[in-house]
N, CA, C and O of each residue as an XYZ file, in Angstrom:
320
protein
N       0.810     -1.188      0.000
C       0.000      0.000      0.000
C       0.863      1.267      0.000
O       0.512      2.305     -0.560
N       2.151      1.093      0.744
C       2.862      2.365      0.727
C       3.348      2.394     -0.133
O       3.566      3.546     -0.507
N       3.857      1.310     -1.040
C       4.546      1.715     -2.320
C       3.460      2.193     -3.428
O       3.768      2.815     -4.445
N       1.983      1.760     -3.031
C       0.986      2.305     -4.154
C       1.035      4.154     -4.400
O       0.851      4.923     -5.343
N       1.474      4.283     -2.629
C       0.897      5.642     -2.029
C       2.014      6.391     -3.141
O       1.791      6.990     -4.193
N       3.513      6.030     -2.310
C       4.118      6.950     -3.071
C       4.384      6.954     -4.739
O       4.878      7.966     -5.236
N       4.164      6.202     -5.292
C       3.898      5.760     -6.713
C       3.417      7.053     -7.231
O       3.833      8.055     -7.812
N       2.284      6.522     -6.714
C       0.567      7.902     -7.341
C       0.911      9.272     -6.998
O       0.298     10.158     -7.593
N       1.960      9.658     -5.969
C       2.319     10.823     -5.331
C       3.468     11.402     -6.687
O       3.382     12.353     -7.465
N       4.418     10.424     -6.519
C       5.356     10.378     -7.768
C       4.661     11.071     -8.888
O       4.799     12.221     -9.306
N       4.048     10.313     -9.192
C       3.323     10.173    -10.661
C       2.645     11.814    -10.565
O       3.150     12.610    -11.357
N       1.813     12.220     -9.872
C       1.020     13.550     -9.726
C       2.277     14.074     -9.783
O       2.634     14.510    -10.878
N       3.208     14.151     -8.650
C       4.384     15.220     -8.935
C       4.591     15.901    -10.359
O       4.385     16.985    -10.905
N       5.137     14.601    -10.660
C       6.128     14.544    -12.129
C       4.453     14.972    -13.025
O       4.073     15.574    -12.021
N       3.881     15.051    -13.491
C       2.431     15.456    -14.248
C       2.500     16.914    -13.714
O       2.632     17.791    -14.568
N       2.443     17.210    -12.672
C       1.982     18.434    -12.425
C       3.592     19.708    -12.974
O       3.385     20.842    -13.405
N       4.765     19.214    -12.824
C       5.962     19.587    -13.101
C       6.350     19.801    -14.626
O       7.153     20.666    -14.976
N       5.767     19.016    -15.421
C       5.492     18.915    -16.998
C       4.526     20.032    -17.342
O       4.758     20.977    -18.097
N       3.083     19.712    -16.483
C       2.205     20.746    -17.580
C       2.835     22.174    -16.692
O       2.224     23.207    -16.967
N       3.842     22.308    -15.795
C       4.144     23.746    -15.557
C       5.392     23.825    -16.746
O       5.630     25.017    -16.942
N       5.883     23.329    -17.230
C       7.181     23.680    -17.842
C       6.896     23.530    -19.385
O       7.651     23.856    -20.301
N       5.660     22.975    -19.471
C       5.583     22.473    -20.726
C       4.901     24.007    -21.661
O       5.045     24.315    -22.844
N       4.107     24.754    -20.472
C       3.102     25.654    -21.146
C       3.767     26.865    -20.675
O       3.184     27.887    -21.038
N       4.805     27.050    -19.980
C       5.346     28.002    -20.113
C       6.349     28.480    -20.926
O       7.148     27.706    -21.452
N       6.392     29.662    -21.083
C       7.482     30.417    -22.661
C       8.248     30.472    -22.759
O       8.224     31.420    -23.545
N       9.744     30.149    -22.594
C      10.685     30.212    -22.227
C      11.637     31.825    -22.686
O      11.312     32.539    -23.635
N      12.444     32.013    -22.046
C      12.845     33.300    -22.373
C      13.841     32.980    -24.054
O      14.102     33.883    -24.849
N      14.063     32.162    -24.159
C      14.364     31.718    -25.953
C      13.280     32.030    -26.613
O      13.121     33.060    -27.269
N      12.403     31.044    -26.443
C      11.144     31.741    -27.608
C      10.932     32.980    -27.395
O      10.938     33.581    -28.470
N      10.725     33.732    -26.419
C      10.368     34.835    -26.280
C      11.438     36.150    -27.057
O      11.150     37.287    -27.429
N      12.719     35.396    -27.081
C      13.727     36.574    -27.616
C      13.502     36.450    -29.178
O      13.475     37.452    -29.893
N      13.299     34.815    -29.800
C      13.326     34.697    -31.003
C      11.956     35.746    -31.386
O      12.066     36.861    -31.897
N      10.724     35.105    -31.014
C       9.653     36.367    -31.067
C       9.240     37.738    -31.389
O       8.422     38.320    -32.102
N      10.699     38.137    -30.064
C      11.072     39.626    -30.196
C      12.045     39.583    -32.011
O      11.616     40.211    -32.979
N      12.822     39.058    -32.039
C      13.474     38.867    -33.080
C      12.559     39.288    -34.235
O      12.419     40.384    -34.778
N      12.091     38.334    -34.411
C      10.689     38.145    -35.822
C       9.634     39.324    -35.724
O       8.848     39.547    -36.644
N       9.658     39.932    -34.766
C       9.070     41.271    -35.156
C       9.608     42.320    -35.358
O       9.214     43.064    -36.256
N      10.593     42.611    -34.597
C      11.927     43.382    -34.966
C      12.233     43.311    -36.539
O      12.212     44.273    -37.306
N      12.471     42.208    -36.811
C      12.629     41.758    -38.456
C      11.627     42.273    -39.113
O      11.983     43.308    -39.676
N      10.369     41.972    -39.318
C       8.620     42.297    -39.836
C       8.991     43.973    -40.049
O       9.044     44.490    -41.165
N       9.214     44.650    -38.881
C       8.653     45.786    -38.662
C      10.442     46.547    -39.667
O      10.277     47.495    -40.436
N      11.465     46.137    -39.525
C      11.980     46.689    -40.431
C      12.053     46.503    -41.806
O      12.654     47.318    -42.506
N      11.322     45.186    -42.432
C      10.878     44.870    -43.599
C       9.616     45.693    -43.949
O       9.262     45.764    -45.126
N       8.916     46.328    -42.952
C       7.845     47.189    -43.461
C       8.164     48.594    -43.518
O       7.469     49.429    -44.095
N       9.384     48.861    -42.816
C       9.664     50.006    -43.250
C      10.511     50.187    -44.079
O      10.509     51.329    -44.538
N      11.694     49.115    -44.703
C      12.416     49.638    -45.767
C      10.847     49.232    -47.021
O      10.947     49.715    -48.148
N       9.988     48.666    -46.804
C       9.418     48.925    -48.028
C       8.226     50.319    -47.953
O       7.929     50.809    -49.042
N       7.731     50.776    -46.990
C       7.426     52.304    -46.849
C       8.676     52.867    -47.544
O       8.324     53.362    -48.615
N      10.038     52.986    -47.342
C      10.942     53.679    -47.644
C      11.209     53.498    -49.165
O      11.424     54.645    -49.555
N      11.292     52.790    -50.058
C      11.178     52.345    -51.198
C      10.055     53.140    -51.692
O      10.388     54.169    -52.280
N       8.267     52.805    -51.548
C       7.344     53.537    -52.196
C       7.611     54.460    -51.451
O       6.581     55.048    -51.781
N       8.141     55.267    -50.602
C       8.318     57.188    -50.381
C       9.223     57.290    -51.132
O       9.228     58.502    -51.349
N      10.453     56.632    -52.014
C      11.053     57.181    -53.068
C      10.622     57.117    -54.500
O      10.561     58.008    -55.347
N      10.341     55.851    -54.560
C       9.256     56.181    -55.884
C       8.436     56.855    -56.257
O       8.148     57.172    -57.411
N       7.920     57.173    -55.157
C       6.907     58.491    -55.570
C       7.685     59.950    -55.645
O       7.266     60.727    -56.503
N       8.799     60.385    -54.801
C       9.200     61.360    -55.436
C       9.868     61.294    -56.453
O       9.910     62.276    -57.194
N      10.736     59.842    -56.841
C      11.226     59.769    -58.303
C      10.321     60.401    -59.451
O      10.724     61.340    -60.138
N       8.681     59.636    -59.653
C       8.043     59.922    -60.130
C       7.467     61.646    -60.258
O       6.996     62.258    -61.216
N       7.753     62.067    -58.827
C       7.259     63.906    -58.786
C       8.373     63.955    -59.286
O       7.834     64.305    -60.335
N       9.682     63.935    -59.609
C      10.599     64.936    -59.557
C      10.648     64.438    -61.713
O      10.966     65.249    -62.582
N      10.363     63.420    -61.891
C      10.146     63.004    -63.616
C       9.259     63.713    -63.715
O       9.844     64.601    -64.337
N       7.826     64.231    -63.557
C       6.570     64.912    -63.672
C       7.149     66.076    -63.601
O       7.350     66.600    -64.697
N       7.552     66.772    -62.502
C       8.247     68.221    -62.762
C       9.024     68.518    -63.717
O       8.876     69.682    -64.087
N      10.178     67.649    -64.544
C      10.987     67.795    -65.311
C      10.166     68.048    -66.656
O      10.516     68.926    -67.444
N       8.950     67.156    -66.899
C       8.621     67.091    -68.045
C       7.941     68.514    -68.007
O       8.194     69.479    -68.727
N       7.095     68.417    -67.079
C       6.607     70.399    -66.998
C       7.635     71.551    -67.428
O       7.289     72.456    -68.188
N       9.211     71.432    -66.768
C       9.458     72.283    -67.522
C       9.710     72.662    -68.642
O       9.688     73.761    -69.197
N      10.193     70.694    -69.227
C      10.623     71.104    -70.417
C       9.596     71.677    -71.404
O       9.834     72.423    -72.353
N       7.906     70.984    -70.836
C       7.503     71.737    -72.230
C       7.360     73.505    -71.763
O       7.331     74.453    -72.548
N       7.303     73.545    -70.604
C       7.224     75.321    -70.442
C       8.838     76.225    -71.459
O       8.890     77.214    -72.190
N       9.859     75.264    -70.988
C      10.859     75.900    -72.014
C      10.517     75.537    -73.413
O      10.386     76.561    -74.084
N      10.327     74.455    -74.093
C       9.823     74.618    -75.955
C       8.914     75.477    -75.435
O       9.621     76.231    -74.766
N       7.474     75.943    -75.288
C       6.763     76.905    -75.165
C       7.176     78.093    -74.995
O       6.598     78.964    -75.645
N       8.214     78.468    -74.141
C       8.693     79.697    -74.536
C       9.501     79.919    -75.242
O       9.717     81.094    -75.539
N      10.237     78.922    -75.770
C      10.619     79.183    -77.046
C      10.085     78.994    -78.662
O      10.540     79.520    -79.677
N       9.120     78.188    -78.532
C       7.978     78.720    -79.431
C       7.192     79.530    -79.698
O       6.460     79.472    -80.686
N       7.207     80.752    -78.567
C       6.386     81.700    -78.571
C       6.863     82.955    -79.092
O       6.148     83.822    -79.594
N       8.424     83.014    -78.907
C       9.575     84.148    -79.272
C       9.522     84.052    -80.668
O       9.269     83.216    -81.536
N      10.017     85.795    -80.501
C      10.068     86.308    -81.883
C      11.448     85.937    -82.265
O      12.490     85.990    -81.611
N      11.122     85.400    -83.936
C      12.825     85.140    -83.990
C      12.766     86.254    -85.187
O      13.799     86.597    -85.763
């Protein structure tokens, strides 16, 4: 009977010692975690940073073409 006792005592121990270690996070996962968002969040900003240059590439091509036709225009307009 006493060896049943401590058996079943055993046994609860070791069960109860598992589902504490098993479901908790360990500070590894938790750094990798931090990692992978750290990562995410600078992959979303070099690509914000990418379309904020393309678009002024594109303003600063749009402005160019404005002037050039404002210069033929004023030089189509002169008296020669």
């Amino acid at each position: 009977m006493r060896k049943s006792i401590s058996l079943f005592t055993m046994l609860i121990a070791m069960a109860l010692t598992l589902s504490m270690t098993s479901c908790r996070e360990t500070k590894e996962d938790k750094a990798e975690e931090a990692i992978e968002d750290v990562k995410d969040g600078v992959e979303d900003a070099a690509d914000d940073v990418e379309d904020a240059a393309d678009d002024v590439g594109d303003d600063i091509e749009d402005a160019a073409d404005d002037v050039e036709d404002e210069v033929e225009d004023a030089t189509d307009d002169s008296p020669q």
